[in-house]
C-alpha positions, 0 to 999 in steps of 0.5 A: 578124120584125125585132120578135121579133129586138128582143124577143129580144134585150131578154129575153136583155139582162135575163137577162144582168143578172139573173144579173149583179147576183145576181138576187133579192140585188139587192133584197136592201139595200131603201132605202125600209125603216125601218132602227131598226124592222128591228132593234127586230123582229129583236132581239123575234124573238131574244128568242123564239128564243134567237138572236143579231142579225146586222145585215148592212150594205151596199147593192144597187151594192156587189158585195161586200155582194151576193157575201157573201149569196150566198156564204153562201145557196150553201152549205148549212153557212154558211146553216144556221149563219146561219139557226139562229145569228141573226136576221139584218137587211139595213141599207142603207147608200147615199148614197141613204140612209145611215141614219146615226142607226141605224148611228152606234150602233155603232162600227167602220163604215168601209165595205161590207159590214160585220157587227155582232153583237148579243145579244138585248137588243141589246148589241153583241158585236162588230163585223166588218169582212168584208175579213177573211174575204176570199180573192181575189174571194170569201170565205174559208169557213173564216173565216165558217165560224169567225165564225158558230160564234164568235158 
Protein backbone atom coordinates (compact mmCIF):
# COMPACT_ATOMS: atom_id res chain seq x y z
CA UNK A 1 0.00 0.00 0.00
CA UNK A 2 2.72 2.41 1.10
CA UNK A 3 4.54 1.87 -2.45
CA UNK A 4 1.10 2.85 -4.37
CA UNK A 5 0.93 6.03 -2.17
CA UNK A 6 4.93 6.66 -3.37
CA UNK A 7 3.99 5.94 -6.66
CA UNK A 8 1.04 7.96 -6.51
CA UNK A 9 2.60 10.64 -5.23
CA UNK A 10 5.59 10.52 -7.89
CA UNK A 11 3.07 10.47 -11.07
CA UNK A 12 1.08 13.56 -9.60
CA UNK A 13 4.77 15.51 -8.67
CA UNK A 14 5.34 14.88 -12.82
CA UNK A 15 1.97 16.24 -13.89
CA UNK A 16 2.63 19.19 -11.72
CA UNK A 17 5.79 19.79 -13.85
CA UNK A 18 4.79 19.25 -16.85
CA UNK A 19 2.04 21.30 -16.79
CA UNK A 20 4.45 23.91 -14.94
CA UNK A 21 7.24 24.44 -17.47
CA UNK A 22 4.69 24.30 -20.22
CA UNK A 23 4.71 20.66 -21.08
CA UNK A 24 5.82 19.53 -24.78
CA UNK A 25 7.46 23.60 -24.94
CA UNK A 26 9.81 22.54 -22.63
CA UNK A 27 11.71 20.90 -25.25
CA UNK A 28 10.83 23.53 -27.48
CA UNK A 29 14.94 25.35 -27.75
CA UNK A 30 16.63 21.90 -28.35
CA UNK A 31 20.46 22.48 -27.70
CA UNK A 32 21.92 19.51 -29.40
CA UNK A 33 20.32 21.03 -32.79
CA UNK A 34 22.90 22.71 -35.54
CA UNK A 35 21.38 26.07 -35.45
CA UNK A 36 23.15 27.53 -39.26
CA UNK A 37 21.64 24.24 -40.86
CA UNK A 38 17.85 25.05 -38.88
CA UNK A 39 18.01 28.32 -40.57
CA UNK A 40 19.61 27.44 -44.14
CA UNK A 41 16.25 24.69 -44.22
CA UNK A 42 13.97 27.30 -42.94
CA UNK A 43 15.19 29.92 -45.25
CA UNK A 44 14.65 26.59 -48.72
CA UNK A 45 11.14 25.99 -47.24
CA UNK A 46 10.49 29.94 -47.77
CA UNK A 47 11.74 30.10 -50.99
CA UNK A 48 9.19 27.49 -51.92
CA UNK A 49 6.35 28.94 -49.82
CA UNK A 50 6.40 32.62 -50.60
CA UNK A 51 6.89 33.11 -46.71
CA UNK A 52 8.85 34.84 -44.51
CA UNK A 53 11.85 33.38 -41.68
CA UNK A 54 10.89 33.91 -38.11
CA UNK A 55 13.82 32.86 -36.12
CA UNK A 56 12.58 32.64 -32.41
CA UNK A 57 15.53 32.84 -29.58
CA UNK A 58 15.55 31.49 -26.38
CA UNK A 59 16.10 28.46 -24.43
CA UNK A 60 14.08 25.83 -22.34
CA UNK A 61 14.73 27.66 -18.53
CA UNK A 62 13.41 30.91 -19.83
CA UNK A 63 9.91 31.46 -18.64
CA UNK A 64 9.54 34.23 -21.01
CA UNK A 65 10.59 32.19 -24.37
CA UNK A 66 8.13 29.24 -23.14
CA UNK A 67 5.07 31.88 -22.33
CA UNK A 68 5.42 33.43 -25.75
CA UNK A 69 5.02 30.02 -27.56
CA UNK A 70 2.22 28.97 -25.95
CA UNK A 71 0.63 32.49 -26.19
CA UNK A 72 0.60 32.16 -29.58
CA UNK A 73 0.06 28.20 -30.06
CA UNK A 74 -3.21 29.01 -27.51
CA UNK A 75 -5.02 31.38 -30.08
CA UNK A 76 -5.93 30.64 -33.05
CA UNK A 77 -5.46 33.99 -35.17
CA UNK A 78 -1.83 34.44 -33.95
CA UNK A 79 -1.00 30.93 -34.82
CA UNK A 80 -2.73 30.84 -38.05
CA UNK A 81 -0.80 34.22 -38.90
CA UNK A 82 2.33 32.66 -37.62
CA UNK A 83 1.89 29.47 -39.51
CA UNK A 84 0.79 31.23 -42.97
CA UNK A 85 3.32 34.22 -42.59
CA UNK A 86 6.67 32.31 -41.90
CA UNK A 87 8.72 29.45 -41.53
CA UNK A 88 9.46 29.72 -38.20
CA UNK A 89 12.95 28.23 -36.37
CA UNK A 90 13.42 27.65 -32.71
CA UNK A 91 17.66 28.74 -31.74
CA UNK A 92 18.59 28.19 -28.79
CA UNK A 93 20.53 30.46 -26.96
CA UNK A 94 22.00 29.15 -23.31
CA UNK A 95 24.89 29.21 -21.45
CA UNK A 96 24.96 25.44 -22.27
CA UNK A 97 25.05 26.60 -26.02
CA UNK A 98 24.88 29.92 -26.92
CA UNK A 99 25.31 29.69 -30.51
CA UNK A 100 27.19 32.65 -31.00
CA UNK A 101 28.53 32.44 -34.37
CA UNK A 102 24.98 31.82 -35.88
CA UNK A 103 23.34 34.76 -33.79
CA UNK A 104 26.32 37.31 -33.87
CA UNK A 105 24.92 37.64 -37.67
CA UNK A 106 22.15 39.47 -36.62
CA UNK A 107 22.36 42.85 -34.69
CA UNK A 108 20.00 43.79 -31.72
CA UNK A 109 20.25 40.64 -29.41
CA UNK A 110 20.32 41.53 -25.84
CA UNK A 111 18.42 38.78 -24.42
CA UNK A 112 15.43 36.06 -24.28
CA UNK A 113 13.08 35.87 -25.93
CA UNK A 114 14.09 37.86 -29.12
CA UNK A 115 12.68 37.77 -32.58
CA UNK A 116 14.42 38.43 -36.21
CA UNK A 117 12.71 38.55 -39.42
CA UNK A 118 14.29 37.44 -42.58
CA UNK A 119 13.02 37.40 -45.93
CA UNK A 120 13.34 34.34 -47.97
CA UNK A 121 16.89 34.93 -49.48
CA UNK A 122 17.82 35.56 -45.90
CA UNK A 123 17.91 39.20 -45.36
CA UNK A 124 17.22 40.45 -42.02
CA UNK A 125 13.88 42.82 -42.20
CA UNK A 126 13.95 43.49 -38.45
CA UNK A 127 14.82 42.64 -35.57
CA UNK A 128 12.54 42.24 -32.27
CA UNK A 129 12.92 42.71 -28.74
CA UNK A 130 9.65 40.94 -27.52
CA UNK A 131 9.63 43.39 -23.90
CA UNK A 132 7.69 45.23 -26.46
CA UNK A 133 4.86 43.30 -26.96
CA UNK A 134 4.69 42.44 -23.11
CA UNK A 135 1.46 43.35 -20.96
CA UNK A 136 2.02 42.26 -17.25
CA UNK A 137 2.77 38.56 -17.03
CA UNK A 138 1.98 38.00 -20.61
CA UNK A 139 1.88 39.37 -23.92
CA UNK A 140 -0.15 41.90 -25.33
CA UNK A 141 -2.12 40.16 -28.40
CA UNK A 142 -2.78 43.23 -30.30
CA UNK A 143 0.92 44.02 -30.41
CA UNK A 144 2.12 40.52 -31.79
CA UNK A 145 -1.24 40.46 -33.39
CA UNK A 146 0.20 43.86 -35.30
CA UNK A 147 4.06 42.45 -35.35
CA UNK A 148 2.80 39.22 -37.48
CA UNK A 149 0.50 41.18 -39.98
CA UNK A 150 3.41 43.82 -40.07
CA UNK A 151 5.92 41.44 -41.18
Amino acid sequence: MKTIYVLLGCALLWFAYRTWSGGGAADLYDPSRDAAADIETSLDVAKNSGRRVLIVVGNNGCGWCLRLHEFIQDDAELRGLQDSRFVTVHVNMSPQKPNAEVLGRYPGLAGTPHLFVLDKDGTLLHSQDTEQLEAGESYDRAKLLDFLKSW
